[in-house]
MIGUMAR-761259 format. One record per residue: x, y, z of N, C-alpha, C, O, CB in turn; residue in one letter. Coordinates in steps of 0.1 Angstrom, whole numbers, plus 5000, padded with zeros to 4 digits. Atoms other than C-alpha are relative to their C-alpha. Glycine has a CB too. Layout:
<sites>
XYZXYZXYZXYZXYZa/...
</sites>
This chain:
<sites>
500750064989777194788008501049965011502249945008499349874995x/499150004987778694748042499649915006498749845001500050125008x/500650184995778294448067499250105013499250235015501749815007x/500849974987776094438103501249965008502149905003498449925004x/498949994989778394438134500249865004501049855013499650105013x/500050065000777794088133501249884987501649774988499150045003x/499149985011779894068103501250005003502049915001499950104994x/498549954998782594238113500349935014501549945018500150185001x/499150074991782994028143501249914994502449924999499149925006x/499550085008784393778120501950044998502949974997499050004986x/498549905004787494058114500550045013501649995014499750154990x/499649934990788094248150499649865007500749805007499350155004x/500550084990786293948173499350035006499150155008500749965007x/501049984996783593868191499550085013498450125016499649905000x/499949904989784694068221499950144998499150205006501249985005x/499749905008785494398202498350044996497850164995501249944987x/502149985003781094368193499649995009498550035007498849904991x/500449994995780594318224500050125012499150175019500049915000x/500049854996781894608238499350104995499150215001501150054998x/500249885008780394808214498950025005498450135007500150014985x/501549994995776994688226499850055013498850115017499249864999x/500049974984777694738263500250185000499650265007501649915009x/499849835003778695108252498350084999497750175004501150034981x/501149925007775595148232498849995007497850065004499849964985x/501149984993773295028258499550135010498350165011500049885007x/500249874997773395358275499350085001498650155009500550044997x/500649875007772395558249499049954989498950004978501250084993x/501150115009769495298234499150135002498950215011499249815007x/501549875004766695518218500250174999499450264996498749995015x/499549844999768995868221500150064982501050044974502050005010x/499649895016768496098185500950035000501450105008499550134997x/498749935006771496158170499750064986499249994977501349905000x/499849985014771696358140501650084999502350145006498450104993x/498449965006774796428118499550114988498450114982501149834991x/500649925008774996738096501550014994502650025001499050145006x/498949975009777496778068499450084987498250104984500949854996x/500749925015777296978031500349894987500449934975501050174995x/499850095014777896678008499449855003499749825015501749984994x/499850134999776796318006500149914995499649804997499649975002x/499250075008779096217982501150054998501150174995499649994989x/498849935006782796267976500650065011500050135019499750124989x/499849944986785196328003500049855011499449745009498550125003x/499850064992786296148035498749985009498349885014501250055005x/500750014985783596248059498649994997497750005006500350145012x/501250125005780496098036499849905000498749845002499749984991x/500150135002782195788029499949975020499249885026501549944989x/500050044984782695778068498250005008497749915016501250145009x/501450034994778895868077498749904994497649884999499550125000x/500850145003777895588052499649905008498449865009500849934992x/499950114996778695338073499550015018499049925025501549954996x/499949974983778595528109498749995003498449925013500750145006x/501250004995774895598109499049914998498049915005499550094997x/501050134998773295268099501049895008500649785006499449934983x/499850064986775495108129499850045008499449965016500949975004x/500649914991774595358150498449935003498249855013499950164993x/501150085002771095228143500049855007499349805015499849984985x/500250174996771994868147499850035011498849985016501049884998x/499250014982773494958184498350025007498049965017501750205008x/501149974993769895088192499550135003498550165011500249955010x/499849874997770795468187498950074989498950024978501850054999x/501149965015767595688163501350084996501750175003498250125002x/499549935002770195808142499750024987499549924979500950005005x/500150035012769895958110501750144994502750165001497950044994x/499049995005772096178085499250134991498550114982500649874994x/500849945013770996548069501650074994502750074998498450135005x/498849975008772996698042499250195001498050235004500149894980x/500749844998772697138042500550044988501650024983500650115015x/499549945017772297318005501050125002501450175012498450084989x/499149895003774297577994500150044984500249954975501549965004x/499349955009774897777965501350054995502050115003499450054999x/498649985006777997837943500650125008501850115009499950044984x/499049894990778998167968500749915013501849895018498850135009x/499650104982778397938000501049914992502049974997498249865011x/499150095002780697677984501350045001502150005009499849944990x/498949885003783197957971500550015014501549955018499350154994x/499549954984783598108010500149875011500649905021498750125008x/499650064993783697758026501149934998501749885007499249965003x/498950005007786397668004500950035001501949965002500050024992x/498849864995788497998012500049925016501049925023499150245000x/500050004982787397868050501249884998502249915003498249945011x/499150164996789397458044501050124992501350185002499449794991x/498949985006792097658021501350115012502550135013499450084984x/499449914991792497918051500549925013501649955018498950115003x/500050084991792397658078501349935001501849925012498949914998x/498950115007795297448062501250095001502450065003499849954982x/498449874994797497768067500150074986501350114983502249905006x/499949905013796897948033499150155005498050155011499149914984x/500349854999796398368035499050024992499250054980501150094998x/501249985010793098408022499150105009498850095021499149844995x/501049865001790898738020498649965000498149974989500250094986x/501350005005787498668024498750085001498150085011499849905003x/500649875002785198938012499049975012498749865017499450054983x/501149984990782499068039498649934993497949855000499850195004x/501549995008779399028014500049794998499049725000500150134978x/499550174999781098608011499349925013498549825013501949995004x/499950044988780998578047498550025004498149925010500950085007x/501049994996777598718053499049904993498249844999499850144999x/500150075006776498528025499549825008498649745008501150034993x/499550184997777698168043499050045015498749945021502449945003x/500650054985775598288077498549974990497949864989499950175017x/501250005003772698348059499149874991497949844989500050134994x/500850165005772297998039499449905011498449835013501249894992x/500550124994773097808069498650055005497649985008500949945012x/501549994989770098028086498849964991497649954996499650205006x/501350035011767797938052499849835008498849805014500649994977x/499750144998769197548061499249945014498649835015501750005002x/500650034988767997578100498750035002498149975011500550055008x/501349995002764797728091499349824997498249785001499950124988x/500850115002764297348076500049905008499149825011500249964990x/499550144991766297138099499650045013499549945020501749965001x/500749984987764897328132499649885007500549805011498850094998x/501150104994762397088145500849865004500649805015498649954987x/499850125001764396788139501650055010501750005021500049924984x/498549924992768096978153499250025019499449985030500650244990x/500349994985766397068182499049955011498550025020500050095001x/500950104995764396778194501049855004500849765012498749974986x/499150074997767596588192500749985010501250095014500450014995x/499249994990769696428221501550044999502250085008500049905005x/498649935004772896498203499750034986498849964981501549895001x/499649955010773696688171501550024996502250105002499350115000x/498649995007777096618150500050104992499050104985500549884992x/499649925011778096888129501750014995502850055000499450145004x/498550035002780696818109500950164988500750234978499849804989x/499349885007783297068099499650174996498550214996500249944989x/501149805002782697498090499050004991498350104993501150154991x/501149975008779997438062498850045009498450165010499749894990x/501249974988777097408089500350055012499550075022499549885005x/500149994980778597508119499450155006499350145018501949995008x/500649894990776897878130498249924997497350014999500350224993x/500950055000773597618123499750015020498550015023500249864990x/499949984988774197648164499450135003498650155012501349985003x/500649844997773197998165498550024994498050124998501150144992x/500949995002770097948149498649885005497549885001500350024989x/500250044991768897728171499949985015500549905023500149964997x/499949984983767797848203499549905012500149915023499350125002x/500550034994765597628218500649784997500249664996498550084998x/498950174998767997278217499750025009499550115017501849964998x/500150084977767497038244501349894998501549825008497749835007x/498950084996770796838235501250035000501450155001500049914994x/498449935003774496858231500049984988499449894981501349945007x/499850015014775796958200501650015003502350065012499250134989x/498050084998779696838193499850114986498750164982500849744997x/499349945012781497018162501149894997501849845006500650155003x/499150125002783596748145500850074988500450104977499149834997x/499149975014786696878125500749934994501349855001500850095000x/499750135008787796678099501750084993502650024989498449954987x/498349935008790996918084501050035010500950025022499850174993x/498849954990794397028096500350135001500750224992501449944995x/500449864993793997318117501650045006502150155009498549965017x/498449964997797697298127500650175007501150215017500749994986x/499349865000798597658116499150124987499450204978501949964994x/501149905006795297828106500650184997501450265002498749995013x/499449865003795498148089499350085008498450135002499850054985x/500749924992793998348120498850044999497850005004500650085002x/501349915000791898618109498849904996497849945001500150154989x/500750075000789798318096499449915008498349895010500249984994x/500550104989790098058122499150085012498350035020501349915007x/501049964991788898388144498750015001498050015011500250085002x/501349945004785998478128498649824997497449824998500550124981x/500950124993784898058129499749955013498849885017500349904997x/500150064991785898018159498750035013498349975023501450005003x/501249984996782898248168498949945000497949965007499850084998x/501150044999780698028155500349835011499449795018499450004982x/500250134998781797668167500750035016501249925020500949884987x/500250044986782597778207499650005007500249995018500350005006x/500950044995779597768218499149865005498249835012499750054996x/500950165001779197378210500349955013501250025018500749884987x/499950074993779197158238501349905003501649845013499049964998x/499050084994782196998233500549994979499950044969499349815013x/499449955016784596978197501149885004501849845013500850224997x/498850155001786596638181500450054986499850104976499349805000x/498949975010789696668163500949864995501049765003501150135008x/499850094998791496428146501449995007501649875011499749954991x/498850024992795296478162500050115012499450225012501250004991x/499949874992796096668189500750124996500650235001500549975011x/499449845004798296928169499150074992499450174986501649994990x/501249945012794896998149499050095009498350195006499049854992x/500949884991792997128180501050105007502150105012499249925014x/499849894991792797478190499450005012498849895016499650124995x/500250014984791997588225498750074999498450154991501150075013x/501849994999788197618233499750035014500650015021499149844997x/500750004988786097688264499349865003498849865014499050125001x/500450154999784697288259500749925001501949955001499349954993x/499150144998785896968262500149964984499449974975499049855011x/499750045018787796858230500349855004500549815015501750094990x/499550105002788396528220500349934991499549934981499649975004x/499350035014790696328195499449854998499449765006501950005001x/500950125006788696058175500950014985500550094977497950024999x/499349995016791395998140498849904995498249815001502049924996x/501350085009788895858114500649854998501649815003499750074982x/499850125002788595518102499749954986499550044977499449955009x/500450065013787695258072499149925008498949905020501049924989x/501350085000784695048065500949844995501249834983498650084986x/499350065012786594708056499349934994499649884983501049925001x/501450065009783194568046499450074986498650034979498750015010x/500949955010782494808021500850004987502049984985499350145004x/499650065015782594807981501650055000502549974996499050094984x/498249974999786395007986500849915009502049935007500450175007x/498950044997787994798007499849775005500649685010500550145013x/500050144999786094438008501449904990502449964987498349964995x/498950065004788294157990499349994987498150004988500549875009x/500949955011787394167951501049824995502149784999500150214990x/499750075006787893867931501050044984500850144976498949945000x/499149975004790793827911500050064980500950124975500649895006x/500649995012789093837874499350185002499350244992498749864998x/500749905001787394157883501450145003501250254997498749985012x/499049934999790894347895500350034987500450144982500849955006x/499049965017792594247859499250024997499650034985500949924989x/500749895012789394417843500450074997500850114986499050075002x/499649864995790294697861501250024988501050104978500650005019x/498849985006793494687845499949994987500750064981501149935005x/500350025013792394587811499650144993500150194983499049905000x/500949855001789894907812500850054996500850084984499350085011x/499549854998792395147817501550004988502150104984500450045020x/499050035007795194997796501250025005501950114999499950064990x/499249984992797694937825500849864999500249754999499350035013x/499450125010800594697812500649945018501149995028501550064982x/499750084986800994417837501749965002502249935013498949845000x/498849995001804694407827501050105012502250105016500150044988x/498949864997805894717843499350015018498349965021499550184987x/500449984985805594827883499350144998499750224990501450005013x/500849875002802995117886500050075017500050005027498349964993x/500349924988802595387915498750035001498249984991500750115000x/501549985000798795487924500150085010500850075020499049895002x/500149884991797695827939498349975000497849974989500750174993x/501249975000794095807949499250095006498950045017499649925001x/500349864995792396157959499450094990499650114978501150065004x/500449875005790496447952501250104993502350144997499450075012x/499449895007791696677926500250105005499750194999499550044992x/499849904994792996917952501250044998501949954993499749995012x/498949924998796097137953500849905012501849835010499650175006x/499450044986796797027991499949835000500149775011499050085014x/499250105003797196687976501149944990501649844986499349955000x/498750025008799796777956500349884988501349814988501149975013x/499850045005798996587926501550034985502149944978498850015001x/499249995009801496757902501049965006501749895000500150104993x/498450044994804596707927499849864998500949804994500450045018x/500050175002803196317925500649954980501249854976497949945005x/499350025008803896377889501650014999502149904996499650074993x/499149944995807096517894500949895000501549844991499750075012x/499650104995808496267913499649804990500149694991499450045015x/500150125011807495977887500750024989501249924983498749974995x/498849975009809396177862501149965003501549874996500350124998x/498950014995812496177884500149815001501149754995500150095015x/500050144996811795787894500249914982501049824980498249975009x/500350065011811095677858501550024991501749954981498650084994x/498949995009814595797845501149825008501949755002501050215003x/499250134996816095487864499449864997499949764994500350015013x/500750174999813395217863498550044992497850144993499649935021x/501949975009809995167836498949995012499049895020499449844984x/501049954989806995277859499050074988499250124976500750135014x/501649955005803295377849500050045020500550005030498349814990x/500749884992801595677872498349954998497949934986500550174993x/501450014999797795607881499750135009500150125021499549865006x/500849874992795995997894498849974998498349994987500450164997x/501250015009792795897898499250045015499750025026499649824992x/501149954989789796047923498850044991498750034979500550145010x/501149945004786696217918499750125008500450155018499049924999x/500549854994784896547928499250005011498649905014499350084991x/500950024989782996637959499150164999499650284997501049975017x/501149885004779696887954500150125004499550225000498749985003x/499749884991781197117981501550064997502050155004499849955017x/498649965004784697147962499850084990499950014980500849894996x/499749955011784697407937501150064992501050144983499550065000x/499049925007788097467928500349844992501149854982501350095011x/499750135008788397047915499950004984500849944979498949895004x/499950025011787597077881501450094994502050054984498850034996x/499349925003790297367880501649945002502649984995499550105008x/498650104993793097127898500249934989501349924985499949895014x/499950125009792196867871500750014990501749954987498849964995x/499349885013792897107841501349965002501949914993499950195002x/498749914995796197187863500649824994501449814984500350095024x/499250135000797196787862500049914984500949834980499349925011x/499350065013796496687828500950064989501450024978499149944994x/498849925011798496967814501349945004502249934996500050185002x/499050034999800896837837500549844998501649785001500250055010x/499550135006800996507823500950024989502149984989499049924995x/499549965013801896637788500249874998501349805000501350114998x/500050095007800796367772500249894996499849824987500350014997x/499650144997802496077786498849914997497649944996500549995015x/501150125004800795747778500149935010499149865013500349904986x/499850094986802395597810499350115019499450075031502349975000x/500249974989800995867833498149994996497750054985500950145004x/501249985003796795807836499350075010499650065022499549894997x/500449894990794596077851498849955001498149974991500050154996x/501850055004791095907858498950075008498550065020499849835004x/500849954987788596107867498649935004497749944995499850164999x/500750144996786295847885498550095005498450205010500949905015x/501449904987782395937898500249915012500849805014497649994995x/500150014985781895927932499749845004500349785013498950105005x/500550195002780495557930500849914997500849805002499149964990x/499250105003782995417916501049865012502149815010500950094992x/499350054989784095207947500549895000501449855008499449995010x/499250125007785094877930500850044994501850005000499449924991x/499049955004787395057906501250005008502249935006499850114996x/498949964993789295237934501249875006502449865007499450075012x/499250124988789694887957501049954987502249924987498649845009x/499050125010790894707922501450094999502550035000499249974979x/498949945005793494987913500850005014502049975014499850154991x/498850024991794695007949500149865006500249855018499850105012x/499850124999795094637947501049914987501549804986498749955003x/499450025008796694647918501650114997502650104990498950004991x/497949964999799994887925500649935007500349835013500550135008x/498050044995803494817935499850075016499550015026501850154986x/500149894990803395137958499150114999499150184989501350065002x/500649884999800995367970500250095001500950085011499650015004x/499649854999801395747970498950045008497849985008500250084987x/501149914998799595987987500950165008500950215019498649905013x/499249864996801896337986499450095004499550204998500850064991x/500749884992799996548006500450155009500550165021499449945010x/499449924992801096868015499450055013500150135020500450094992x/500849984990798696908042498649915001498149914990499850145001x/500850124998795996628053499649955012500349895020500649924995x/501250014988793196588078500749865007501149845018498049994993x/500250134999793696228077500549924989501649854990498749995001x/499950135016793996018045499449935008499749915020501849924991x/500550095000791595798042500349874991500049764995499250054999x/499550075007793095658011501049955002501349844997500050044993x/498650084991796395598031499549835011500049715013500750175014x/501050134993794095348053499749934995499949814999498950015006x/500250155008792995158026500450004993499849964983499049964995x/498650045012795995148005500849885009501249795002501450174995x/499750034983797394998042499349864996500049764993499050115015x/500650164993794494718046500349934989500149814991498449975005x/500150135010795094578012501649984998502049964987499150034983x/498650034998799194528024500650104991501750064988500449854996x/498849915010800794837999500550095014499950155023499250134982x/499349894990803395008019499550144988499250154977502249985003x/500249885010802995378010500450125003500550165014498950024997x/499149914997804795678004499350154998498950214989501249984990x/501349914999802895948021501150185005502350185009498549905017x/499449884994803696348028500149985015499449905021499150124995x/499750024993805196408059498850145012499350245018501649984998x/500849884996801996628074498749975006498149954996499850094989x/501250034992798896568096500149865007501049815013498650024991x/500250065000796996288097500849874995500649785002499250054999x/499450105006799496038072501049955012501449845014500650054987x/498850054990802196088104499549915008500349845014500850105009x/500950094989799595878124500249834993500249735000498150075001x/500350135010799595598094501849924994502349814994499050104983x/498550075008803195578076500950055011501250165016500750074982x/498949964988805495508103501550004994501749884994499949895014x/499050015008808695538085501249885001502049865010500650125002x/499050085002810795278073499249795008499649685010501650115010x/500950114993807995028088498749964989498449864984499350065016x/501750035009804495088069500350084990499350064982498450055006x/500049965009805795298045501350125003502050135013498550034996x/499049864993808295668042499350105001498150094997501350064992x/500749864998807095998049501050114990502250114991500050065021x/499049935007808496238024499450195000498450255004500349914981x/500849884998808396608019500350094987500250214986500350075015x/499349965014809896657982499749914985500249804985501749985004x/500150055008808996537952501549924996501549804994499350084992x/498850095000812896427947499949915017500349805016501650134999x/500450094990812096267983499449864992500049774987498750075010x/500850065005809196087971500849864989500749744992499250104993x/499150065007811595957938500549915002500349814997500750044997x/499150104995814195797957499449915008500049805010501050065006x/500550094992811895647979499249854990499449734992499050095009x/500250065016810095507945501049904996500849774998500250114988x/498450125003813595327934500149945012499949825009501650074997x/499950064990814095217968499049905001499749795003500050085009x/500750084997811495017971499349874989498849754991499150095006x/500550105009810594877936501649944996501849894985498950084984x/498750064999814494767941500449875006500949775002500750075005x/500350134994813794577973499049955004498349965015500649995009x/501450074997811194397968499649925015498449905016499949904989x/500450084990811294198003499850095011499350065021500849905002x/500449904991811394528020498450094998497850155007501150094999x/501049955003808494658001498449895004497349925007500350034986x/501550054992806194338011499949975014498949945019499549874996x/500649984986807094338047499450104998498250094996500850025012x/501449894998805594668048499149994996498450094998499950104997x/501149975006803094588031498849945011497749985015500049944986x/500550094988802294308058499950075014498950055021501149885001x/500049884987802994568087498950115003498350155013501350104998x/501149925004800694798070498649935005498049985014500250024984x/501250105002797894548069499949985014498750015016500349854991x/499950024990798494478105499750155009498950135019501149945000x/499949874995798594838118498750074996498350175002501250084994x/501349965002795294888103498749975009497650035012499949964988x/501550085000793094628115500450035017499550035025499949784991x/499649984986794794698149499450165006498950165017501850005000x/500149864999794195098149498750084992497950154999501450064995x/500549945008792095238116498549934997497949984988500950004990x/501250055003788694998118499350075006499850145015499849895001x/500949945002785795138120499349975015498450055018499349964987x/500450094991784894948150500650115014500050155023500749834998x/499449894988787595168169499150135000498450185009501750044995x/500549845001786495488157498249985008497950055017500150084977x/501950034993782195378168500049965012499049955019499049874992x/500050024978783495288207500850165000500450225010501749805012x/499649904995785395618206498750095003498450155014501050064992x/501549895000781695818197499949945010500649965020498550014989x/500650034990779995608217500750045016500050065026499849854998x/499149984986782495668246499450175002498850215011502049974997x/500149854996782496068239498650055000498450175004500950094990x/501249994997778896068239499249975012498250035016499549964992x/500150014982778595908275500650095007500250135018500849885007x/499249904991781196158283499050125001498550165012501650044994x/500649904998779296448271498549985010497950075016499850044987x/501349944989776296358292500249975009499149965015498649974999x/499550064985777896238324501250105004502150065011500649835000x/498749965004780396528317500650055023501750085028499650194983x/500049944984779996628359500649885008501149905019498550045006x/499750094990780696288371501249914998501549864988498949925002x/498650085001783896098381499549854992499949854980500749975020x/500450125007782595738368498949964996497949975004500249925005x/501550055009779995608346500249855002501249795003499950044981x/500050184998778795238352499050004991497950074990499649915019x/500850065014777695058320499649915005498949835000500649954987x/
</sites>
């Protein structure tokens, strides 16, 4: 559960809500709908949890559809985030044709409601030629990419970039993530909810459950990775590096996430990681359902230092709320984390599992360096990563898109 914007005054201030309302008077009574392929699991669900019933509050009709797919469509949108990220991937013709022809099953249902709307979000390549099957839109439609587009594998980013530059306008979250378009781009980095079950404040009996559960010895300093069972979060190098760390100082490893319905290579990563435990009793692999949102907050309230070795990364969301609950954290040096761990402040940026290591000893050494940052962290969040920020940026780029002709807008 998440709070009303009234709530969250209490955290940002009462100024900070009042902007938001001055924004949102604007666009009182304007349809918005958001289209993504999951609505569970994943950064950019938990993010439209919270975004479209404030949206609502502000005065905006907004709602939230999810688009099916079968095991091919998942397969080729998969190849699309693995190709995107800068991996050389083949993806057969019969794949590809495949991925037009769901979304066109998808728009056959969502028609009426897509194109009755004053704006349409479509988030990321699962939905996005949903644009081409809708001819008779009367609003703007944005494309919102959520991955790191950096150093796309071409022949793929060419063959999307047919479908998503026709949108009206396209948000990225850094600027080294946008390519060049014929629309207006714009950089919105995601945010957290700090109202909700991951990152409210949990009472202190319910944390050491946590730790009871899992059989996590309160003796010893522990590290915590929390993420999807992906490759491109580099869970085994996070092993790796706990090996190397662990020959100097006793440490417990926590790898814990869950799956997302539009991921099909996760169960395959999982395999990859508890082979690479071999056995250890001090490394735990948890694989969590999607719900679990008390767990997460307890375990990332319950490390030393946070990890999140990402060899490539839209964003981290889990870096944000490893952050608000004060853990410095020792994040890959690649996307979205460079925005978060500023080095040697909120956390290090590493790019080696022997990186990672030494940074490990370093920090469960000096402990007074490990809780300023943690305090810096905590600060750098509530300043930059709330939710509050990221809902005046829409609101902002949604005045823009329809005033896109005129020098000044008066709220």
């Amino acid at each position: 559960m998440s709070g009303t914007l009234n709530e969250y005054a209490a955290i940002v201030g009462e100024d900070v809500i009042g902007h938001l309302r001055q924004l949102a008077r604007g666009l009182e009574g304007c349809k918005v709908v958001h289209v993504n392929s999951t609505r569970e699991g994943g950064g950019v669900a938990e993010i439209l949890h919270w975004l479209v019933p404030l949206k609502r509050e502000l005065g905006l009709d907004a709602s939230w559809e999810v688009i099916m797919g079968d095991e091919p469509f998942f397969h080729c949108t998969k190849s699309f985030h693995n190709a995107l990220q800068g991996q050389s991937v083949s993806i057969p013709e019969s794949l590809l044709r495949g991925y037009e022809d769901c979304n066109r099953k998808n728009a056959e249902h969502l028609r009426e409601q897509l194109e009755s709307a004053d704006f349409v979000v479509i988030h990321d390549p699962q939905p996005a030629p949903l644009l081409n099957f809708c001819p008779n839109r009367k609003g703007k439609w944005i494309w919102r990419c959520h991955v790191d587009v950096s150093r796309p594998y071409r022949p793929v980013w060419k063959y999307l970039r047919e479908h998503v530059q026709g949108y009206d306008a396209s948000i990225w979250s850094l600027a080294e993530f946008a390519q060049p378009m014929p629309h207006p781009i714009y950089l919105i980095p995601p945010s957290i909810d700090p109202l909700s079950e991951k990152n409210r404040e949990l009472p202190q009996f319910e944390v050491e459950a946590v730790r009871s559960q899992f059989g996590l010895d309160p003796q010893r300093p522990m590290i915590v990775q929390i993420s999807r069972f992906d490759r491109f979060k580099d869970p085994v190098g996070v092993i790796r590096a706990y090996k190397l760390a662990r020959k100097f100082t006793p440490l417990q490893l926590v790898l814990a996430g869950g799956g997302a319905t539009d991921d099909p290579e996760g169960a395959k990563v999982y395999a990859e990681v508890r082979e690479a435990s071999d056995n250890d009793s001090d490394i735990h692999v948890l694989l969590l359902p999607n719900d679990a949102h008390r767990t997460v907050n307890a375990l990332q309230r319950l490390t030393d230092i946070a990890v999140q070795k990402s060899v490539r990364e839209g964003f981290g969301l889990t870096v944000t709320e490893a952050m608000w609950k004060g853990r410095a954290v020792i994040g890959g040096d690649t996307g979205g984390i460079r925005l978060q761990v500023i080095n040697h402040h909120t956390g290090f940026l590493v790019n080696t599992p022997e990186g990672a290591a030494l940074r490990i000893r370093y920090l469960l050494k000096h402990r007074d360096q490990l809780e300023m940052m943690g305090r810096k962290a905590r600060q750098f969040v509530l300043e930059n990563f709330l939710l509050t920020r990221y809902l005046r940026e829409y609101l902002t780029l949604m005045l823009a898109v329809v005033h896109q002709t005129m020098d000044r807008i008066e709220l």
